[in-house]
Every structure is written in C-alpha cells, then in structure tokens.
BADREN-339924 format. One line per field, with one value per atom (N, C-alpha, C): residue number from 0; chain; atom name; z, x, y. Coordinates in steps of 0.001 Angstrom, whole numbers, always signed. Layout:
BEGIN
num <- c(NUM_...)
cadena <- c(A_...)
atomo <- c(CA_...)
Z <- c(Z_...)
X <- c(X_...)
Y <- c(Y_...)
//
This chain:
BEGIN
num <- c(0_0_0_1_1_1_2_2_2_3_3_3_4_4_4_5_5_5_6_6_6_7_7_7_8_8_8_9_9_9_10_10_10_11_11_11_12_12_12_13_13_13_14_14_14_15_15_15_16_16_16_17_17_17_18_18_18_19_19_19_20_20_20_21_21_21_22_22_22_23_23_23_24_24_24_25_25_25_26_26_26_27_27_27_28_28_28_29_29_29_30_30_30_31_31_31_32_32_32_33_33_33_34_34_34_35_35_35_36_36_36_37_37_37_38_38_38_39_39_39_40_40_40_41_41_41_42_42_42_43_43_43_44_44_44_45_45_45_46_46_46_47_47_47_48_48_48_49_49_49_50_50_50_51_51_51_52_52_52_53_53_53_54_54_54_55_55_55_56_56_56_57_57_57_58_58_58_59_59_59_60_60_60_61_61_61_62_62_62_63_63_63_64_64_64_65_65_65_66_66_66_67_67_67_68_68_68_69_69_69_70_70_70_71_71_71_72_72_72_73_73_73_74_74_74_75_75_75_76_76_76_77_77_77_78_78_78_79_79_79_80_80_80_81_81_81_82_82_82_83_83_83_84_84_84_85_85_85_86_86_86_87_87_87_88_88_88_89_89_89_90_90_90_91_91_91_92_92_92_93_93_93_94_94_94_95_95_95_96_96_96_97_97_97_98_98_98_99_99_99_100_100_100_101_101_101_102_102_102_103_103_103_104_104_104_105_105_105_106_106_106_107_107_107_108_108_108_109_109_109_110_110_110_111_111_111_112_112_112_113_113_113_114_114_114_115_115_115_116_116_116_117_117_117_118_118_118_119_119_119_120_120_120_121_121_121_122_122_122_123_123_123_124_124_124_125_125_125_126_126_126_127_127_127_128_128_128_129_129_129)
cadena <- c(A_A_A_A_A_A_A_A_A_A_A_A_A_A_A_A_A_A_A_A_A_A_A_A_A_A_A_A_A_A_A_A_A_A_A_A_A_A_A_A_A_A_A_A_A_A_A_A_A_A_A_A_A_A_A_A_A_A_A_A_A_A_A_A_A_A_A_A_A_A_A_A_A_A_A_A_A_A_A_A_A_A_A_A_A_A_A_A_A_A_A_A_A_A_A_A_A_A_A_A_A_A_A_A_A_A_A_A_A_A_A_A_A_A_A_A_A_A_A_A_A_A_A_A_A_A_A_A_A_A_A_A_A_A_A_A_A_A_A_A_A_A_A_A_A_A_A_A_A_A_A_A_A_A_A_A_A_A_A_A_A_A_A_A_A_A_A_A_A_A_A_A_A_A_A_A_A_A_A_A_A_A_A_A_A_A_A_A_A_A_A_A_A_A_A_A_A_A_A_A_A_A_A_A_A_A_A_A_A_A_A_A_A_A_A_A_A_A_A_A_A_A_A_A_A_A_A_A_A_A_A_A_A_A_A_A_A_A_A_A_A_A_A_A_A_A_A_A_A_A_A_A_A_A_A_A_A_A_A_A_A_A_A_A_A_A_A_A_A_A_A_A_A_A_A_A_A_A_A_A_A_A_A_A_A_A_A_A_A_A_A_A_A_A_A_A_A_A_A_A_A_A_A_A_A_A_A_A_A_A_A_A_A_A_A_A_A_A_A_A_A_A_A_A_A_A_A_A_A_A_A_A_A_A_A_A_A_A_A_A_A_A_A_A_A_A_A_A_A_A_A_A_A_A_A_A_A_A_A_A_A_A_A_A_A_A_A_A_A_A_A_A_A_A_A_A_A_A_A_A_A_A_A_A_A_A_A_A_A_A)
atomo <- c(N_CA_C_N_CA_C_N_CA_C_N_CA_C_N_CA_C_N_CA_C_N_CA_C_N_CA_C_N_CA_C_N_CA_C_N_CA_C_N_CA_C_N_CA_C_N_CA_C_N_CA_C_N_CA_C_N_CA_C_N_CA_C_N_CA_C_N_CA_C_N_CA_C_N_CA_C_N_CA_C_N_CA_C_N_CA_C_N_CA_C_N_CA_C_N_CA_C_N_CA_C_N_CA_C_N_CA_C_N_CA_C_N_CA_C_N_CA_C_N_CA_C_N_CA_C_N_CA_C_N_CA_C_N_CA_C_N_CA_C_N_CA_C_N_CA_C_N_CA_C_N_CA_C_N_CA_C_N_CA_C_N_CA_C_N_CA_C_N_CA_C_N_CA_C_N_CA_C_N_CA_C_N_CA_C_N_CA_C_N_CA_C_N_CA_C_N_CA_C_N_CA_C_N_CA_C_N_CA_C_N_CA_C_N_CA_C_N_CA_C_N_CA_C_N_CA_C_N_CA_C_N_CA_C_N_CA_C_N_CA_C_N_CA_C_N_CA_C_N_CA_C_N_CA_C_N_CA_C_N_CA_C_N_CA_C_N_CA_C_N_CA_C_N_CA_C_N_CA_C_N_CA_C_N_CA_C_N_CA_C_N_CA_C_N_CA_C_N_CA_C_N_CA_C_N_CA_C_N_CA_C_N_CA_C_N_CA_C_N_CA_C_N_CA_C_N_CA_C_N_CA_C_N_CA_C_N_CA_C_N_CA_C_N_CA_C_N_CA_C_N_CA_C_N_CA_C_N_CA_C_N_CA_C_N_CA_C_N_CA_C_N_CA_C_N_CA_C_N_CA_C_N_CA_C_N_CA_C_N_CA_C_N_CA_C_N_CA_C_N_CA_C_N_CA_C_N_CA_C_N_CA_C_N_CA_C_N_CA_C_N_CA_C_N_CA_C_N_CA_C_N_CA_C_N_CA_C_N_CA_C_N_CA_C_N_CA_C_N_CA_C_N_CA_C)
Z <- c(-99406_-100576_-100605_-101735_-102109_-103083_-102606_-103058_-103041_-103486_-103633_-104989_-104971_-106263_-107215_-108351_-110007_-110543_-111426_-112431_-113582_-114519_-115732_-115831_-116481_-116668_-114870_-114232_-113062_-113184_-112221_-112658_-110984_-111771_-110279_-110416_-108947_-108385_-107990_-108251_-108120_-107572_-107292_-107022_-108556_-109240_-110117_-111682_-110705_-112700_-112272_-113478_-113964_-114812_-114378_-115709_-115017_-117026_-117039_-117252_-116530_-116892_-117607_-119319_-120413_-120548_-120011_-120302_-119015_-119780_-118334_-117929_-116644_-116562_-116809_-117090_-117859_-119780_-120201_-121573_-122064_-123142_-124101_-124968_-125175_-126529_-127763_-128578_-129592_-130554_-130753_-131298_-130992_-129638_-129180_-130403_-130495_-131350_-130134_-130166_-129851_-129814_-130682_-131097_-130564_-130031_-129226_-127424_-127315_-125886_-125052_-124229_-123161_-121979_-122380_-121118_-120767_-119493_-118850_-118049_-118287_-117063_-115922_-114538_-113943_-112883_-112642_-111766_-110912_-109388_-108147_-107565_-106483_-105834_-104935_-104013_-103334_-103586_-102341_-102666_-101911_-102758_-101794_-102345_-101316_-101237_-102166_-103453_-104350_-103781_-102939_-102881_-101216_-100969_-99974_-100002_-100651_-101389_-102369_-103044_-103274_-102573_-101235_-100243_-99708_-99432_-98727_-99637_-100762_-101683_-102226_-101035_-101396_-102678_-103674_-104886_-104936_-105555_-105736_-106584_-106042_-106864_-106690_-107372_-106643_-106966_-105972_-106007_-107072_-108190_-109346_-108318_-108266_-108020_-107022_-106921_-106244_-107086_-108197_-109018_-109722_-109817_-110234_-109605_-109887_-109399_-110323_-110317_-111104_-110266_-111271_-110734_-111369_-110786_-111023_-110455_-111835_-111067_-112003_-111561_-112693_-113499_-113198_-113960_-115408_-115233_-115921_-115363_-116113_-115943_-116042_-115543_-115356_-114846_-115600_-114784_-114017_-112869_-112494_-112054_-112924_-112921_-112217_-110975_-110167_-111285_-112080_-112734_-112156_-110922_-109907_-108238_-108007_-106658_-107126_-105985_-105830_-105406_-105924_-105844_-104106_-103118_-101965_-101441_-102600_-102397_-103441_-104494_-105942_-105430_-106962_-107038_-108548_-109179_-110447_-110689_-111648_-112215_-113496_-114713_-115278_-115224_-115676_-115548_-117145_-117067_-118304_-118481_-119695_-119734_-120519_-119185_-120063_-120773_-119920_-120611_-120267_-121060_-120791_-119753_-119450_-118352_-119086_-118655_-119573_-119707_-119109_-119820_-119767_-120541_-120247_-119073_-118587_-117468_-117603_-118726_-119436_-119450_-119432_-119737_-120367_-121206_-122566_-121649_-122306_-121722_-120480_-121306_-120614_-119760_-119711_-118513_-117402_-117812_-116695_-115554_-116395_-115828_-115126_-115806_-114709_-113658_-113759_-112763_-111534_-112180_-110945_-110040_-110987_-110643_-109713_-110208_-108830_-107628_-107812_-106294_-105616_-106005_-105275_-104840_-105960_-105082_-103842_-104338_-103091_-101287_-101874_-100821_-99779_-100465_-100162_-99967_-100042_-100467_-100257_-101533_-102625_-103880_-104772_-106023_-107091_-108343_-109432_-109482_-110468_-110210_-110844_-110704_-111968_-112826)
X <- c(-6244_-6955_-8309_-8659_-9940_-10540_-11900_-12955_-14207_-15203_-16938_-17601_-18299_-19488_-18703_-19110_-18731_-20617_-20438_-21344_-20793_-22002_-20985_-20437_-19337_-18366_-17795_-17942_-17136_-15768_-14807_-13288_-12493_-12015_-11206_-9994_-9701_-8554_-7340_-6272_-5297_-4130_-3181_-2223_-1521_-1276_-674_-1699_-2932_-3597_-5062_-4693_-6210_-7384_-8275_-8939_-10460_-10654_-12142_-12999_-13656_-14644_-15872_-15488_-16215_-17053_-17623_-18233_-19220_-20624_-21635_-21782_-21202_-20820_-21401_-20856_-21567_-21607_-21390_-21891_-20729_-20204_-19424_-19228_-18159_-17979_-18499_-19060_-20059_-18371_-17647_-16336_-15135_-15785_-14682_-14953_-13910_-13512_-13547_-14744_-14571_-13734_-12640_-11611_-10599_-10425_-9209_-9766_-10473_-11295_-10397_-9772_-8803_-9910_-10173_-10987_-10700_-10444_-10302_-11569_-12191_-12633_-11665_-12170_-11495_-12979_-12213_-13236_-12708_-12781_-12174_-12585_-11551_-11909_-12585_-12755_-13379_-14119_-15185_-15784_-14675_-14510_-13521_-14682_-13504_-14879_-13499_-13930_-12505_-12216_-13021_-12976_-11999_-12199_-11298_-10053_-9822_-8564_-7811_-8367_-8193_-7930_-8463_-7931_-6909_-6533_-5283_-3950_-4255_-2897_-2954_-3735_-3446_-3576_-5138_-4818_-6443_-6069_-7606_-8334_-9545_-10851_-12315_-13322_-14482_-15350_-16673_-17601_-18616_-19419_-19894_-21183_-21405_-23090_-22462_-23396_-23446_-21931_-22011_-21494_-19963_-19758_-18602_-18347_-16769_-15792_-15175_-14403_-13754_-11914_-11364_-10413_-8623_-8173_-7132_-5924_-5137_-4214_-2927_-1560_-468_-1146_-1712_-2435_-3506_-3567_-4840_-6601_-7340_-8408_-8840_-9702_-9791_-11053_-12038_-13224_-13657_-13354_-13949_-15485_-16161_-17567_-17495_-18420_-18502_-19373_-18946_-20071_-20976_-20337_-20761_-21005_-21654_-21678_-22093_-21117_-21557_-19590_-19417_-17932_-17570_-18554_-18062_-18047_-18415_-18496_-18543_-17987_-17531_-16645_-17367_-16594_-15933_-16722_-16257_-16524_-15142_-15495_-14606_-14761_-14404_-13478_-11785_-11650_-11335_-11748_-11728_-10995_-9654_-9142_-9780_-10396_-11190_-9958_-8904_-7989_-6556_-5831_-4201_-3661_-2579_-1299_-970_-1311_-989_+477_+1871_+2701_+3235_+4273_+4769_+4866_+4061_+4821_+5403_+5831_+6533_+5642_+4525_+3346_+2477_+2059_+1103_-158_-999_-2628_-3276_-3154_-3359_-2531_-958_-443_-644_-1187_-1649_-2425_-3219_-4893_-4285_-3585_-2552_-2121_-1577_-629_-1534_-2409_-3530_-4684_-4428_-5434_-4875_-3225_-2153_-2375_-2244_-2064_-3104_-4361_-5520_-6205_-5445_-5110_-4461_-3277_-2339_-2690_-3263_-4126_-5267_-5939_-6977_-6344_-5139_-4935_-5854_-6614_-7498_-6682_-7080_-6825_-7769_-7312_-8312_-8609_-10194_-10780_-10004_-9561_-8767_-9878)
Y <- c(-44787_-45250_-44562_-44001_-43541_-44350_-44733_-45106_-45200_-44866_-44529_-45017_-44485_-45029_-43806_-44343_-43248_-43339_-42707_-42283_-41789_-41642_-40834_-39713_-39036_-38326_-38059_-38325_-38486_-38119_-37438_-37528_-38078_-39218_-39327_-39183_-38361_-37891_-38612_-39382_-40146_-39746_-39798_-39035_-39307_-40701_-41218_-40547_-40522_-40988_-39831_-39101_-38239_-38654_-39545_-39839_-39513_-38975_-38903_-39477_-40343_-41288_-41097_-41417_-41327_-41925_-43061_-44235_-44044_-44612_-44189_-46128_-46189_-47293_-48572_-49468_-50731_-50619_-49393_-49064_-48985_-49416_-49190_-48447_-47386_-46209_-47047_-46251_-46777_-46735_-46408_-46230_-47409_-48018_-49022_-50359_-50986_-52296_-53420_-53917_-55481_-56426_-56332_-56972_-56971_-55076_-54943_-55152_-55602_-55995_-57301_-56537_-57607_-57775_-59432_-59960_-61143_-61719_-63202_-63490_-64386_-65231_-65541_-65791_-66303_-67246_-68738_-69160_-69776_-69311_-69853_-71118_-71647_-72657_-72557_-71606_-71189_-69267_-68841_-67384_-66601_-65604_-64172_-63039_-62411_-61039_-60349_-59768_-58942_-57789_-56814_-55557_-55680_-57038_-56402_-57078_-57946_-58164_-57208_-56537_-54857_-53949_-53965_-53270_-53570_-54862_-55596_-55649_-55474_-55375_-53634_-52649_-51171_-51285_-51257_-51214_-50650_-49154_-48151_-48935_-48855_-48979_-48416_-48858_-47940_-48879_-48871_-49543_-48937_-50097_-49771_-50162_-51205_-51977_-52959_-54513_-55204_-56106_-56044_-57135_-56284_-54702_-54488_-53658_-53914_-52917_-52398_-51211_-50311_-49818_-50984_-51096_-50312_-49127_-48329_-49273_-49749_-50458_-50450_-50233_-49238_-48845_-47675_-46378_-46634_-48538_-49416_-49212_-48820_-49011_-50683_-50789_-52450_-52289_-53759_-53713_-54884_-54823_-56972_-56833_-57662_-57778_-59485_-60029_-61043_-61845_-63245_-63362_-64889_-64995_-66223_-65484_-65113_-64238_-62672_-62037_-60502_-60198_-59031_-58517_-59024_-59042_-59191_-60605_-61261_-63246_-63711_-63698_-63825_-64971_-66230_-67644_-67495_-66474_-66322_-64832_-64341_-63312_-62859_-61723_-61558_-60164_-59995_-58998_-57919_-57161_-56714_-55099_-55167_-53969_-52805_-51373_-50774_-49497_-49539_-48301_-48922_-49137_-49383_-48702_-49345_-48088_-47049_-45621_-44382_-44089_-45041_-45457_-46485_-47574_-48666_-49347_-50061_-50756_-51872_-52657_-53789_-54446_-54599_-55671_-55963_-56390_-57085_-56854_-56185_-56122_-57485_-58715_-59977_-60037_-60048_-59715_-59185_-57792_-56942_-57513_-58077_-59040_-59653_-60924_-61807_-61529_-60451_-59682_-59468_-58668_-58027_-59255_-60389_-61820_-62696_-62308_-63310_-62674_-60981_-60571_-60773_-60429_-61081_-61986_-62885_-64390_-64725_-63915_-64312_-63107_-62666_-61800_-62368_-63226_-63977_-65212_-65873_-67328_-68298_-67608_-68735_-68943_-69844_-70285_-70117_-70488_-70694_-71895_-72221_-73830_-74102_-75793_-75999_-77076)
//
C-alpha cells in the first residue's frame, strides 16, 4: 500500500487507478453541482483511529492534514474528513464521494459509502452511535 501527503495537481500511481488530482485539496471545482454531492455523516460509539483501519482492510489512501484522508477505494475517490476528533481518534466523521468508480462496480454512490463504512467498522469492531 502506498500512501503520503497530496497537494494540488499531484498524480497518484495505482496499480488499478490513474488519477489526476484536480482539486487543490479541501476546494471544490467551481463547475461541481452541489446537488450531485454524495455525503454521509457518520457518528460512532466509540474513537477509532480511520487510517489504520484503512490500513487493516488493505484499502489505499493518503494523508491530507490532521482531520482528512483521501480515500482510493474500487477505483472511488472518497474523502473522510474526522468531524469529532482527528482521522487518528475520530468519534465522528463525514464521508464524501469526490469521483465515482471509473467503472461499474454494482453500487449506487451511497452504497459505496456504506460499503466502505461497514468494512471499517468491522475492522475496528466499533459501531455507529445509535
């Protein structure tokens, strides 16, 4: 697994996925639609550290700051920002789709999220608050 800090136009190397990172991070394409913006809250029962529950389910990402990660996952850009803690003791956080799977993987955007929110659950076995 490869992972480090990004900056803008950055290109990371994947074996699966080529992308150029357009976006100087945190900032939004002045072109993007708000509307089509896939985002969940999520708020735990307890703190996990995400990045290394990311590591434990072999799933690339890169360290943004204290608070995000930049997460490559079936060839999805994804961003989990800690919005209760710090990515490495996060009680809450949000994950947000910044680029689809560059092809089908049978899953609805929110799915994806789901998908990627169980395994790191079940990585950590923590839960969500209820």
């Amino acid at each position: 697994m490869r992972r480090g800090l990004i900056g803008d136009g950055s290109i990371l190397r994947k074996p699966e996925v080529l992308v150029q990172a357009r976006r100087t991070v945190g900032m939004r394409d002045d072109d993007d639609d708000d509307e089509d913006d896939v985002v969940r809250q999520y708020e735990l029962a307890s703190v996990i550290d995400l990045r290394e529950a990311l590591t434990a389910a072999a799933i690339d990402f890169l360290d943004v700051d204290n608070e995000r990660t930049i997460v490559i996952y079936q060839s999805a850009i994804i961003m989990l920002t800690a919005t209760d803690g710090t990515a490495t003791a996060a009680r809450a956080f949000d994950a947000e789709l910044w680029e689809p799977p560059a092809e089908e993987v049978g899953h609805e955007p929110a799915e994806l999220l789901t998908t990627l929110v169980e395994e790191l659950l079940t990585m950590t076995d923590a839960s969500l608050s209820e």
